[in-house]
C-alpha positions in Angstrom: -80.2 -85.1 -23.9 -77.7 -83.3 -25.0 -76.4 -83.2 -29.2 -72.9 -84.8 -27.7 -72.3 -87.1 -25.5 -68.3 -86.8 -24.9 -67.2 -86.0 -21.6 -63.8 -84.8 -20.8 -64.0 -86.8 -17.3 -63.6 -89.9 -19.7 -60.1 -88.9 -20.5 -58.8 -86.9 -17.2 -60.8 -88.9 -14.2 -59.3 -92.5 -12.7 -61.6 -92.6 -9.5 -60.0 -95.8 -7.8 -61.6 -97.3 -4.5 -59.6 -99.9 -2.9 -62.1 -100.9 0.0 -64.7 -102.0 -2.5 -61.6 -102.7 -5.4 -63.7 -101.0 -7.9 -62.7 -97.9 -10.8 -64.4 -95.6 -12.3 -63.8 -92.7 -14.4 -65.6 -89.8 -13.4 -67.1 -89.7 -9.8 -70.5 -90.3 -11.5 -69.9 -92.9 -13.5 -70.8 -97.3 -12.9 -68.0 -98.6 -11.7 -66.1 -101.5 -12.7 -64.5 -104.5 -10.5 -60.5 -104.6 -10.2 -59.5 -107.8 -12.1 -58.2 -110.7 -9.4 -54.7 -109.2 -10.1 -54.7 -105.4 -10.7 -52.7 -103.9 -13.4 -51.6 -100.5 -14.2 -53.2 -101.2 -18.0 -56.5 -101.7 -16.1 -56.1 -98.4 -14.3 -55.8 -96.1 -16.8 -56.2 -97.8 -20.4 -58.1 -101.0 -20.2 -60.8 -102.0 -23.2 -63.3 -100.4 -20.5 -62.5 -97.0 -21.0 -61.2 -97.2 -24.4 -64.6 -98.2 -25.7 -66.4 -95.4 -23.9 -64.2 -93.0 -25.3 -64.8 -94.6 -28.7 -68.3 -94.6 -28.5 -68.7 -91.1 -27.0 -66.7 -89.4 -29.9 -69.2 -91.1 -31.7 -72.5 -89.7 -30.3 -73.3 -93.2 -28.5 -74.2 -92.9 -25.1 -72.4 -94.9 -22.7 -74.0 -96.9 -20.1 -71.4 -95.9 -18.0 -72.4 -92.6 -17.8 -76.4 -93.5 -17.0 -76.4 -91.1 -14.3 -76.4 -88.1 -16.9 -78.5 -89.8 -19.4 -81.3 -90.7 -16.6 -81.3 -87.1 -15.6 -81.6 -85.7 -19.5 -84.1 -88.2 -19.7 -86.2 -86.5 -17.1 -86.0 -83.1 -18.1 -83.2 -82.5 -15.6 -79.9 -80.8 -16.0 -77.1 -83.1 -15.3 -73.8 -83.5 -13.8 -72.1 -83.2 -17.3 -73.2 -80.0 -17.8 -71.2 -78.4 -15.8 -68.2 -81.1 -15.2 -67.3 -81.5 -18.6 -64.2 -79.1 -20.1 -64.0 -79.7 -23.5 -65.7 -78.4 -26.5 -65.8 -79.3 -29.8 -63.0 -77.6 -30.8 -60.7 -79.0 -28.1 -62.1 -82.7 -29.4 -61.1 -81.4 -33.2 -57.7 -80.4 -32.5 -56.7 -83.1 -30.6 -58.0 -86.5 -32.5 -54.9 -88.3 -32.6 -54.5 -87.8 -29.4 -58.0 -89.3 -28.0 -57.2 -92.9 -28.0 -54.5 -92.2 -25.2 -54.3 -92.2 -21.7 -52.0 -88.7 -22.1 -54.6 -86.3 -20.5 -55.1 -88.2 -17.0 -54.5 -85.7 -14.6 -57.2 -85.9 -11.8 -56.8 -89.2 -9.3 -59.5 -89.5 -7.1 -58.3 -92.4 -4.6 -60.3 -93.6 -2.1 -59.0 -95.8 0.8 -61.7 -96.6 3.2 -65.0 -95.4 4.7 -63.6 -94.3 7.6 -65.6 -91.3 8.6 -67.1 -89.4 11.9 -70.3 -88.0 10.5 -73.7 -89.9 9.5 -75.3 -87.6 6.7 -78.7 -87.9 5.6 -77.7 -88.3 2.1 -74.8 -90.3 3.1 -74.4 -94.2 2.8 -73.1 -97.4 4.5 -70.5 -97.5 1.7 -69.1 -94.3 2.1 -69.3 -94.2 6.1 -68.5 -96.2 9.1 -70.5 -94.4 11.4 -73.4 -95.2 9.2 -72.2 -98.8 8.7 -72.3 -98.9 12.7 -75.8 -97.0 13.2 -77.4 -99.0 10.7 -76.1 -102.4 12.3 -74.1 -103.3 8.4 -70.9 -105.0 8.6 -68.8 -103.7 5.8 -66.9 -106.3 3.7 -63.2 -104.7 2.9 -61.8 -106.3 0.2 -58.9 -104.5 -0.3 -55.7 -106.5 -1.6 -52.4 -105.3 -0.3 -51.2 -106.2 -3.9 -53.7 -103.4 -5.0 -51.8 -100.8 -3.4 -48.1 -101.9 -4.9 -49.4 -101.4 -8.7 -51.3 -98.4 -7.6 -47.5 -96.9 -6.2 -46.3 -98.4 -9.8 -48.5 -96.6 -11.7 -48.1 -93.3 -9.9 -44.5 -93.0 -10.2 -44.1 -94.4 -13.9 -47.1 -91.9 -14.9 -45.6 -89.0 -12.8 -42.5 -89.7 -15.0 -44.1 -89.9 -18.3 -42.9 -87.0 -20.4 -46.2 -87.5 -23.4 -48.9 -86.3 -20.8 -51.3 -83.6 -21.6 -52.5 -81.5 -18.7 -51.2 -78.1 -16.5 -51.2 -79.9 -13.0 -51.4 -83.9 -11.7 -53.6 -83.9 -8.7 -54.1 -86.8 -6.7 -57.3 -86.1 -4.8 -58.6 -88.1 -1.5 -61.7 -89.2 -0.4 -63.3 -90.9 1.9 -64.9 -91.7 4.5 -63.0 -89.0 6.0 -59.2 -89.1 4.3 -57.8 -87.4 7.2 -59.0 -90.9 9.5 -57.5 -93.1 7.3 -53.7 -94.4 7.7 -53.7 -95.0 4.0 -54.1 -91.5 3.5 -50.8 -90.2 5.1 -48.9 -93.1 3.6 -49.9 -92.7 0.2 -48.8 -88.8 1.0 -45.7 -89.9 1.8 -45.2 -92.5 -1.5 -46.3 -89.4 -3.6 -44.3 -87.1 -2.3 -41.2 -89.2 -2.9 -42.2 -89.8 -6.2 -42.6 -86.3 -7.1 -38.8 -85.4 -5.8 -37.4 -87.1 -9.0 -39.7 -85.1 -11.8 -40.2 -81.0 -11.9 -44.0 -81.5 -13.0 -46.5 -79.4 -11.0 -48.3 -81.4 -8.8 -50.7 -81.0 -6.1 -52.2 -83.2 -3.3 -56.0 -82.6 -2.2 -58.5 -83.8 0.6 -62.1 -83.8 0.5 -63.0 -82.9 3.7 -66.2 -82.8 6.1 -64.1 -80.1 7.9 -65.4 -81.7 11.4 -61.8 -83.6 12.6 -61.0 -83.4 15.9 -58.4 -81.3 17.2 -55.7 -84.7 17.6 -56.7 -85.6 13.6 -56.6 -81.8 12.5 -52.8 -81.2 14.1 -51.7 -84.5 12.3 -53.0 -83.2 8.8 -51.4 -79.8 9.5 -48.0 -81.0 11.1 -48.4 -83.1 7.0 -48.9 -80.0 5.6 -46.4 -78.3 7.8 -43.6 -80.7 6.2 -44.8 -80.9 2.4 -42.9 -79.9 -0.3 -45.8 -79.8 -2.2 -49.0 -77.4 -2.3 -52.3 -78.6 -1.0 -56.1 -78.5 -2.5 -58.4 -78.8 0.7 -61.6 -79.5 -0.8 -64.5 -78.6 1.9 -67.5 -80.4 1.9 -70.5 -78.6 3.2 -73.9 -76.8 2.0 -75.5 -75.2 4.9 -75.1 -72.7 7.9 -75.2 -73.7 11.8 -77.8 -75.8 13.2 -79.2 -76.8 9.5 -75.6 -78.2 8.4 -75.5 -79.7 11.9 -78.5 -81.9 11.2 -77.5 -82.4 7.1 -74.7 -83.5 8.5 -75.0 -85.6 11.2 -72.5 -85.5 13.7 -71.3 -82.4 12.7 -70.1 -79.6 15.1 -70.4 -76.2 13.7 -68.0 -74.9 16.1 -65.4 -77.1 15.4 -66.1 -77.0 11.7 -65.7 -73.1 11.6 -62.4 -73.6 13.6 -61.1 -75.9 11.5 -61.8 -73.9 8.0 -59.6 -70.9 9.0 -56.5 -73.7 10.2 -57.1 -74.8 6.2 -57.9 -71.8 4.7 -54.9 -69.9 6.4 -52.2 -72.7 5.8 -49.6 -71.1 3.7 -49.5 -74.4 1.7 -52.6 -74.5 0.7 -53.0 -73.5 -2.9 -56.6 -73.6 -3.2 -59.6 -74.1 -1.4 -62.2 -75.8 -3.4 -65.8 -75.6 -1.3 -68.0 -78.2 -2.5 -71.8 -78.1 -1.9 -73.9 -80.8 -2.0 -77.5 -78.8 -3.2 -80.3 -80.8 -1.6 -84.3 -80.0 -0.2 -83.0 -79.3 2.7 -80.1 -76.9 2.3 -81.6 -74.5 0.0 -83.0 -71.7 2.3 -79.5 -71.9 4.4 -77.5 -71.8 1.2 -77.1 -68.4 1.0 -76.5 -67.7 4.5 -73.6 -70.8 4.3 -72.1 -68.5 0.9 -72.2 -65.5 2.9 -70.2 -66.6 5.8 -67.7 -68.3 3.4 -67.0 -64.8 1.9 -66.9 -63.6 5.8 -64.3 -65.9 6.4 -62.1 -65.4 3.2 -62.6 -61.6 4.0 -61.3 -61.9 7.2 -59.1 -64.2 7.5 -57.4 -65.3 4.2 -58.5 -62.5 1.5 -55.6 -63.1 -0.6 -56.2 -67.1 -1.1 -57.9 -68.2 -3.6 -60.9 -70.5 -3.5 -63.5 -71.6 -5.6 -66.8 -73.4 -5.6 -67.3 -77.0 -7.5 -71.2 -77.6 -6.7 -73.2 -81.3 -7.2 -76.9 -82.2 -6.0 -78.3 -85.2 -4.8 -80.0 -87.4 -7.4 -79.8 -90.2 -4.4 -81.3 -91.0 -2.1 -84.3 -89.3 -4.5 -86.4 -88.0 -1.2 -83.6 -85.4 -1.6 -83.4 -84.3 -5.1 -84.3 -80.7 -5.3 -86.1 -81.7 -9.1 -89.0 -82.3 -6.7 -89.4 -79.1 -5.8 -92.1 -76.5 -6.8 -90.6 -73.6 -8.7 -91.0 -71.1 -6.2 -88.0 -72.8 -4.4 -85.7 -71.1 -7.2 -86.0 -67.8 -5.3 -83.0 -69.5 -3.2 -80.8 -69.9 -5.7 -81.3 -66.6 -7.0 -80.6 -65.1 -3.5 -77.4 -67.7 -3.5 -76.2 -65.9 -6.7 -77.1 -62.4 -5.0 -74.5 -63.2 -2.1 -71.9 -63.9 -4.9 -72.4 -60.6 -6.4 -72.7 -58.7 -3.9 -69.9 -60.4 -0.9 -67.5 -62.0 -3.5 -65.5 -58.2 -3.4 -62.5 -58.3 -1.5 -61.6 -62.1 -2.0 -60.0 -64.1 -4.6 -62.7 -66.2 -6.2 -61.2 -67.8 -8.6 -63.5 -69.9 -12.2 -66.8 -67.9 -10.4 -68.1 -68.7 -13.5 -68.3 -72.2 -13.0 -70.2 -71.5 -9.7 -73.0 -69.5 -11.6 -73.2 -72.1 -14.7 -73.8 -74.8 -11.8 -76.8 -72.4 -10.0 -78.2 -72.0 -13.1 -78.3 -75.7 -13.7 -80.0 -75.9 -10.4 -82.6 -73.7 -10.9 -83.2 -75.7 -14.2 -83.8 -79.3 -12.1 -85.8 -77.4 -9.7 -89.6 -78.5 -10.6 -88.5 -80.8 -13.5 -89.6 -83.8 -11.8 -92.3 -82.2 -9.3 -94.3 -83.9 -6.9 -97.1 -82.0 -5.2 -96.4 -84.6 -2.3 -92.8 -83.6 -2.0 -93.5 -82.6 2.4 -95.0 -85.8 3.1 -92.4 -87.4 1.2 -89.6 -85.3 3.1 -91.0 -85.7 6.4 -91.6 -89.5 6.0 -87.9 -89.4 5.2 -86.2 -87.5 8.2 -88.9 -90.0 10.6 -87.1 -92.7 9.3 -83.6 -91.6 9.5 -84.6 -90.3 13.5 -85.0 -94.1 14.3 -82.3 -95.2 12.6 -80.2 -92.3 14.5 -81.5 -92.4 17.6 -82.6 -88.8 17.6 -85.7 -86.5 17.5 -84.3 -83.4 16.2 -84.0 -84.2 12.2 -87.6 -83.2 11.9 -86.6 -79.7 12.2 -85.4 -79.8 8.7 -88.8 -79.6 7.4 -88.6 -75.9 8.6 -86.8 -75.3 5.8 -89.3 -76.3 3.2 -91.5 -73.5 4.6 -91.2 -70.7 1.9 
């Protein structure tokens, strides 16, 4: 474990999730139940989060944040490494300011689990199509209610003239957001809002890039009609037929036509591509970075992007910690294709990118199993039945060095 154990997702992140009414803040972190009747307090200030805080200043480690503690614990590097922004010296200067909700500035908001792809990592929680292949009926518990104090709180904190941060960002997941109805009509809300204050703000999507043509014009014709600039945050790890499998349901044709509509939007501010590392993605990884530089070469080279990496740590049959070391030769070549494609675009924080590879090739081994194939293939034979296909055994390819 680390000497610290502040995070400065404690203070920035509300991750809210209306189908399941739970909040967390940080992505990573437990979450906690809405109370019967949801209150802006409880979104951004409860005793929750104000003990956490408390207790991380303090070198106590939160059992919120077991996910980063678990993976210290075993030797592994952890999602804090490269997530958190602060430093001691930020935490110094700021003290009286700590015990606030003034630096909340990233508002992850999930509506539903509405999505079109099954992937292998994926579950019944966070998609429909798995919910349906895996015969799960999903329980939506979303209160209407939930969604009025949600609008509250946006437009009294998008009015607040204390807060502590260079951009608001309200950021969409899913599912896939650009499914859900609730999507466009919190767009709308927010963008209303935001006509009565000058404060930068920007809206993002986490997408699996794989909308049909009917669902891609409607998010563009959005765009089209925003006052407001755009994040598209793309959610992929691996090149043609291996992403295809990764992610099931994907089609790499589509998902290649539909990354130059984002990428060449002129509101689109940044594009943030967002890797999942995983067993199975490694040996395409450098071959997916590569073609993102093609793509930004030739058909956007002035916009700028940047890469925001995670790893599975669930389910575990995934987790690249597994691994002998030999598999760090692929992160090495990953790195390789950022020095040597990255000229000519405008990668922006590529810093960032290379702290998180070198986290990677730091959990690589640090939990190894010498039966990590069988374990892998026994894997993929159970998600074929579940999906109804015989191709996902192909994957094992990839763990051929």
């Amino acid at each position: 474990m680390t000497d610290s154990t502040y995070c400065s997702k404690s203070w920035t992140d509300v991750n809210l999730d209306f189908e399941t009414r739970t909040l967390r803040h940080c992505c990573k972190a437990e979450g906690h139940s809405f109370p019967e009747t949801l209150t802006e307090q409880f979104i951004s200030i409860d005793s929750i989060i104000q003990q956490r805080r408390e207790k991380s200043l303090n070198n106590v480690a939160h059992e919120d944040c077991n996910s980063c503690w678990k993976d210290y614990a075993k030797g592994n590097s952890a999602y804090r490494d490269w997530a958190n922004r602060w430093t001691d010296n930020f935490i110094g200067n700021h003290k009286t300011l700590l015990g606030d909700d003034k630096f909340i500035h990233y508002i992850e908001v999930k509506t539903d689990s509405t999505c079109d792809l099954a992937c292998i990592y994926c579950s019944h929680t966070s998609s429909s199509k798995i919910a349906q292949e895996e015969g799960v009926s999903i329980e939506a518990k979303t209160k209407e209610e939930d969604y009025l104090v949600f609008k509250s709180w946006i437009k009294n904190h998008i009015q607040r003239e204390d807060l502590h941060y260079g951009q608001l960002l309200f950021v969409f997941l899913g599912g896939e957001p650009t499914a859900s109805e609730r999507f466009y009509e919190l767009v709308d809300f927010i963008e209303e809002a935001a006509s009565t204050t000058d404060k930068s703000i920007r809206l993002e999507i986490c997408t699996n890039g794989n909308s049909k043509k009917f669902l891609m014009d409607k998010i563009i014709a959005k765009m089209d009609t925003s006052k407001l600039s755009w994040g598209i945050g793309i959610s992929n790890e691996s090149y043609g037929e291996t992403a295809e499998f990764i992610r099931h349901g994907l089609d790499w044709q589509r998902y290649t036509e539909n990354f130059r509509r984002y990428i060449q939007h002129p509101k689109t501010e940044l594009i943030v591509l967002s890797p999942t590392v995983n067993i199975f993605n490694l040996k395409s990884f450098p071959e997916y970075i590569t073609w993102v530089y093609e793509q930004f070469k030739t058909y956007a080279p002035e916009k700028e992007f940047t890469w925001y990496g995670n790893y599975i740590s669930w389910p575990d049959e995934m987790d690249i910690s597994h691994l002998p070391k030999e598999y760090i030769k692929y992160i090495e070549q990953a790195e390789q294709a950022i020095l040597e494609y990255s000229e000519g675009t405008n990668n922006v924080y590529k810093e960032n990118f290379i702290t998180f590879l070198d986290t990677m090739k730091q959990r690589i081994s640090a939990s190894y199993n010498p039966e990590y194939k069988q374990v892998a293939q026994e894997f993929l034979e159970r998600k074929q039945a579940v999906k109804k296909t015989d191709k996902l055994i192909k994957l094992m390819e990839n763990l051929d060095l």
